[in-house]
C-alpha positions, 0 to 999 in steps of 0.5 A: 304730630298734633296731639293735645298739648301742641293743639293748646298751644296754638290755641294759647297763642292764637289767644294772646296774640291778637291778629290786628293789622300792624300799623307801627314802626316794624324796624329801628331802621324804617325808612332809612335805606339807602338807594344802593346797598353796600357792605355797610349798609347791608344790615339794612337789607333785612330791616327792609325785607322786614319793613315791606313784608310785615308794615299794615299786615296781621300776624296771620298774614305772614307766608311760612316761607317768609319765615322759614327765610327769615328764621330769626329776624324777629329780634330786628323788629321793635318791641312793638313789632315783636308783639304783633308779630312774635306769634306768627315765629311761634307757631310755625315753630311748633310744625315738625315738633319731633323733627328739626325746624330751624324757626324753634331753634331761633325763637328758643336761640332768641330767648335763651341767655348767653351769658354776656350782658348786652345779649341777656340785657336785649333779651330781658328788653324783648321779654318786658315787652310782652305783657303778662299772657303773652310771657306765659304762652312763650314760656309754655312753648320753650318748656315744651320745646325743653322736653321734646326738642330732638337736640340735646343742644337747644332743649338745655337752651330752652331750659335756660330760656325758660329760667330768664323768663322765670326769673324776670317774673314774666309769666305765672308759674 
């Protein structure tokens, strides 16, 4: 469903979110793979996956699939990474929007406070890292997702979202 309010929103996106090739650390953890992978090192499975696919490329670069598999995996990315990256989760996040789509649910999962400390202290750390119009687009897209979100589940998580990010002062009202 394209009507004008999504078209915007893509439009906003495209707006704030340059499409420059990445050249940054993408991961915490790039370069630190072991040779074999283990239980314990499996964590890195993903910072890797991550790492090749994103490292020296656009946001307009990266493949829906590789989202769609990866749906929430932007919160292993550096803040510097999530900035570059962020947009491409965004607007494949808005395709299906009066459908499920399990990218929405992440992003609006990722930004949305749980209550405890350490996870509302990381998603305060991620929001500081985007610079004011970046904040107020993805405030924009989680209160649309707040009214149009087919779960009653995720809309109260995108309100909640939306009020974090009001609270910080990231974006205008």
């Amino acid at each position: 469903m394209d009507d004008e309010r999504i078209i915007a929103l893509q439009d906003a996106i495209q707006r704030a979110f340059p499409a420059i090739p990445y050249t940054g650390k993408v991961t915490r953890c790039d370069g630190a793979w072991l040779p074999e992978l283990t239980e314990e090192n499996a964590i890195h499975d993903d910072d890797k996956f991550l790492f090749e696919a994103l490292k020296n490329r656009k946001w307009t670069d990266v493949p829906k699939q590789f989202l769609y598999e990866m749906p929430g995996d932007f919160v292993l990315l550096t803040n510097e990474a999530l900035t570059a990256f962020l947009a491409a989760w965004l607007m494949c996040s808005l395709d299906n929007i009066a459908g499920e789509n399990v990218v929405r649910e992440y992003v609006v999962y990722a930004f949305s406070p749980s209550g405890v400390t350490p996870t509302t202290d990381f998603i305060t750390n991620q929001l500081r890292a985007l610079n004011p119009e970046q904040g107020s687009v993805l405030r924009k897209l989680l209160a649309e997702f707040a009214l149009r979100e087919p779960s009653e589940f995720v809309k109260k998580r995108a309100r909640d979202a939306v009020a974090l990010i009001d609270s910080l002062t990231v974006s205008p009202q």
